[in-house]
C-alpha positions, 0 to 999 in steps of 0.5 A, a space after each residue: 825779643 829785643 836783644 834779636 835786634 842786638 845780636 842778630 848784629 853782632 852774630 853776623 859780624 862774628 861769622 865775617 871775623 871768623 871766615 877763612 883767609 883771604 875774605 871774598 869781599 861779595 862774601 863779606 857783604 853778603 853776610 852782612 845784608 843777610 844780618 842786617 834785612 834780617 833785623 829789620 825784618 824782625 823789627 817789622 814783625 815787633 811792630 806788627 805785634 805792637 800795641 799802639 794805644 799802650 803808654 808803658 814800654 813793651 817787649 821789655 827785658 831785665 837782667 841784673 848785670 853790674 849790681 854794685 854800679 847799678 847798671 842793669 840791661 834793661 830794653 823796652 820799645 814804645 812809640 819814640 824807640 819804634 820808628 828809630 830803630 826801623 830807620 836805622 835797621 833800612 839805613 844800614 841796609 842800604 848803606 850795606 847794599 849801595 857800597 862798593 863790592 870791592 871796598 878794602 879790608 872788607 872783614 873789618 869794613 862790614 864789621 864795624 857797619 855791624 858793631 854800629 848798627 847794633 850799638 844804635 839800635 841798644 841806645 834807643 832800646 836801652 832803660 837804664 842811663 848808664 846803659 844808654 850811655 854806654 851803647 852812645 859811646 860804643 857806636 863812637 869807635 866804630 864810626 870813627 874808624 870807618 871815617 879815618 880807614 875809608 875816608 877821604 885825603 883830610 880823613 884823618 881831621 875829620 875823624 879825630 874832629 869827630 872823635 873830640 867833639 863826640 868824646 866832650 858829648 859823652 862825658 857831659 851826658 855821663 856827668 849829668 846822669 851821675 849828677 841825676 842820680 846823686 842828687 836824687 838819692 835812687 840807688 842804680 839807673 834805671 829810667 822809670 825810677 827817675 822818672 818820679 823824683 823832682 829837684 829843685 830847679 837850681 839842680 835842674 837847670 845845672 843837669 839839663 843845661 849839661 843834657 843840651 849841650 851833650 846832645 847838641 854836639 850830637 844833633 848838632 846845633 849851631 855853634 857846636 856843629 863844626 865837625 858834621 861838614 869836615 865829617 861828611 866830606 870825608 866820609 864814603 857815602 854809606 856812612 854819610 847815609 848812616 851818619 845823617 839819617 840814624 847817628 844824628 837822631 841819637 841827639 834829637 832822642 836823648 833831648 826828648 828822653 832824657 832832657 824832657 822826660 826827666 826834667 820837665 820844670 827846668 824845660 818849661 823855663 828854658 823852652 823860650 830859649 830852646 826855640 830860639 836857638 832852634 830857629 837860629 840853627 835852621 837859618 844858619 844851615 839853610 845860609 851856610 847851605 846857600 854859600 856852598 859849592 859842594 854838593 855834599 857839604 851843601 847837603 850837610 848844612 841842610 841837615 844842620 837846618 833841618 834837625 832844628 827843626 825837631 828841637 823848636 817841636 821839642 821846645 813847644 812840648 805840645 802833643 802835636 809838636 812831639 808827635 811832629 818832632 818823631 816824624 821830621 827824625 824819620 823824614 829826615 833820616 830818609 831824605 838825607 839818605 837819598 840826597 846822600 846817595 844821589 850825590 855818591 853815584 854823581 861824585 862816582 861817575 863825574 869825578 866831582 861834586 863842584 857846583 861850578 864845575 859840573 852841569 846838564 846831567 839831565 840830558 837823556 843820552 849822555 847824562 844821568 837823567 833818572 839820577 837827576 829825576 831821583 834828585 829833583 823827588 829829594 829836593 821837593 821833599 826836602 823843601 815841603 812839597 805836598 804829597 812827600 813826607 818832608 811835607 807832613 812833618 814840617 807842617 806838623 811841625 809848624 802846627 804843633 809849634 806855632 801857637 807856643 813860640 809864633 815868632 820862632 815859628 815864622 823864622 823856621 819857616 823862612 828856613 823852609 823858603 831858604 831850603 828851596 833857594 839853596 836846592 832849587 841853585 844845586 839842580 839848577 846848576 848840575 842836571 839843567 843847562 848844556 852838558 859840561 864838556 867834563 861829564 861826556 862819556 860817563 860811566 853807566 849807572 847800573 841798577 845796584 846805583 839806582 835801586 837804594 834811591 828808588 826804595 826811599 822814594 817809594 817811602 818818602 812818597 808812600 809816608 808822605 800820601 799816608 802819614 797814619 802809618 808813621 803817627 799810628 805808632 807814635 802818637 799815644 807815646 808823645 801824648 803820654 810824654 806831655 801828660 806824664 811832663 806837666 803831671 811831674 810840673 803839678 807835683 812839684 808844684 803842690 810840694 812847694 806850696 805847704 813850704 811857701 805857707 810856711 815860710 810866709 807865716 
């Protein structure tokens, strides 16, 4: 059932390599939403047979695949994997669907969004370390080539930026999956396995310390953040949709698979610091934000600031603020998307993305005055408004976190206020006021610009009014995370006590 998610992918991107010559590229897109809507569909369906009050991994695969390395193709869905691997299926979809029906070289073009979709999803499927390790690093290729291929003028920078900092993320988690398995002694790398043994502290620290900062790169938190503004920037606005709204949350899962899940002693000790660093991330993007005159590096910072909202939950480890920490993935994902898209179709038709430069879009004749609504809907969620889902997570968030870590918690919520100033400065200046005498006679925006937007306003409001249908799904599997957490911490703690009597008498 879950190897569908994979294959379904690839399939499709063998049938657009395997076309004839010369590829029509409506064709080639075709194909390659068929493939995508068709994936999540069946997810869909997977989540339809979901039991949401189990706490063991479903729809669960194995097949011994490299015996003597350990590495088995183990898949298993639960309540963190679920609503991931829908965002990525919608994402990609929609980036799909938004692009351009005359993008260059389109065989390799929706090949690579095929290969990225199906390594992502593999990645938050897979139960084997090794294996999560080798889908974290296959979705690097085809991102970077869809970076430096159709990328702006510095595309080059900023995917090799990309390339190297990702590159040091991967070889940290690799080093500290190697290390997890030396030291504990478990033949393979299975997940469950792993999940019942405990080091000693020392050993933590060291492994979880290489974790943090691996999936920082990923997520990114300051000061490892530098290459996701060149990246976005660069990037066309498909794959800057993929890159905020899926590739980010790679970082944010890891964290609380791999670093909460498999080191919860070295957690509890670290968790002060961890929010702290959270906080620290969420005012500088909200600063560096403000200080922007681009619309869509503003929107990149804004993502810095608000993924740090997911590692201040993950620090408080509570039930609620896990629970909070997989809804502001999936609020994010698609809030990002739209602002994304919105400020693609603005670049597209004014030629700019200058704050300084471009004003009055809202007017209703010459203007782009339902893109401008679009964008004021993003905004408001974005900052917290109620009745939108950016609302429901942030104060999940903020409720879950709050009697942990108050003063990290009361910083992050100035983050909030500053989402809003920093925004509320981008509508201001693009869509009120006179119209600029450089955005007369703009192009028309067809419905094929306009429907992508609208789908994720429907679900940002739709999940924002009815948030069940998010927490239904996850919220007996970050409940099990924090049982399963302190159960380890007990453990560890009843094993080195007979030591200590010992040692004492």
């Amino acid at each position: 059932m879950l190897s569908a998610l994979i294959w379904i992918p690839i399939l499709g991107a063998v049938l657009i390599g395997v076309g004839r010559e010369p590829l029509i590229p409506a064709r080639a897109r075709l194909i390659a939403l068929l493939a995508t809507v068709s994936a999540f569909v069946w997810t869909i369906w997977l989540g339809s047979q979901f039991d949401a009050g189990q706490t063991a991994m479903q729809f669960i695969e194995h097949l011994v695949w490299i015996e003597p390395l350990g590495l088995t193709y183990d898949l298993g869905m639960d309540g963190l994997s679920l609503p991931l691997v829908a965002l990525n299926g919608l994402l990609t979809a929609i980036a799909i669907a938004s692009g351009s029906p005359s993008v260059n070289r389109p065989r390799l073009y929706f090949i690579l969004l095929l290969l990225l979709n199906a390594s992502v999803t593999a990645a938050f499927l897979a139960q084997n370390l090794l294996l999560f390790f080798l889908f974290y690093e296959i979705e690097l290729i085809p991102l970077y080539l869809l970076i430096a291929i159709w990328g702006g003028a510095n595309r080059g920078y900023a995917a090799t930026k990309f390339l190297i900092y990702t590159a040091i993320s991967g070889i940290l988690i690799l080093a500290a999956f190697l290390g997890l398995t030396l030291l504990t002694g478990v033949s393979g790398f299975g997940y469950n396995p792993l999940l019942t043994q405990v080091l000693p502290l020392g050993q933590q620290f060291l492994l979880l310390g290489a974790l943090l900062i691996g999936f920082g790169i990923k997520i990114p938190l300051v000061p490892f953040h530098t290459w996701l503004p060149d990246a976005h920037v660069e990037a066309s606005t498909p794959i800057s949709v993929l890159l905020a709204g899926v590739l980010l949350k790679l970082g944010t899962y890891g964290l609380l698979r791999f670093g909460l899940g498999l080191f919860p002693e070295a957690w509890a000790v670290l968790a002060p610091w961890l929010a702290t660093w959270a906080a620290v991330s969420v005012l500088y993007g909200a600063f560096m934000a403000i200080a922007q005159t681009d619309m869509k590096k503003m929107v990149a910072y804004s993502s810095i600031g608000h993924m740090g909202y997911v590692l201040l939950a993950a620090a408080a480890a509570t039930p609620l603020s896990l629970l909070a920490s997989v809804c502001q993935m999936v609020s994010h994902g698609l809030i990002a998307a739209m602002l994304f898209l919105l400020v693609g179709v603005v670049y597209q038709k004014t030629g700019t993305r200058d704050l300084t430069v471009l004003r009055g879009l809202l007017n209703p004749e010459r203007g782009l005055p339902l893109i401008g609504s679009l964008m004021i809907i993003g905004v408001m969620a974005s900052s917290g408004i109620p009745g939108m889902v950016g609302f429901i997570s942030e104060f999940l968030v903020f409720r879950g976190s709050f009697p942990i870590f108050p003063t990290q918690t009361l910083l992050c919520m100035v983050g909030t206020g500053l989402t809003a100033v920093y925004f509320l400065l981008l509508v201001n200046r693009v869509f009120f006021g006179r119209l600029s005498e450089g955005a007369q006679n703009l192009p028309p925006v067809y419905w094929s610009d306009r429907a992508p937007a609208l789908v994720l306003t429907a679900l940002i409001v739709a999940l924002g009014l009815q948030p069940n249908w998010l927490i239904h799904y996850s919220e007996t599997t970050t409940t099990a995370l924090v049982n399963g957490r302190l159960a380890i911490a007990q453990a560890a703690t009843l094993t080195k006590a007979p030591l200590k009597a010992e040692t004492v008498e």
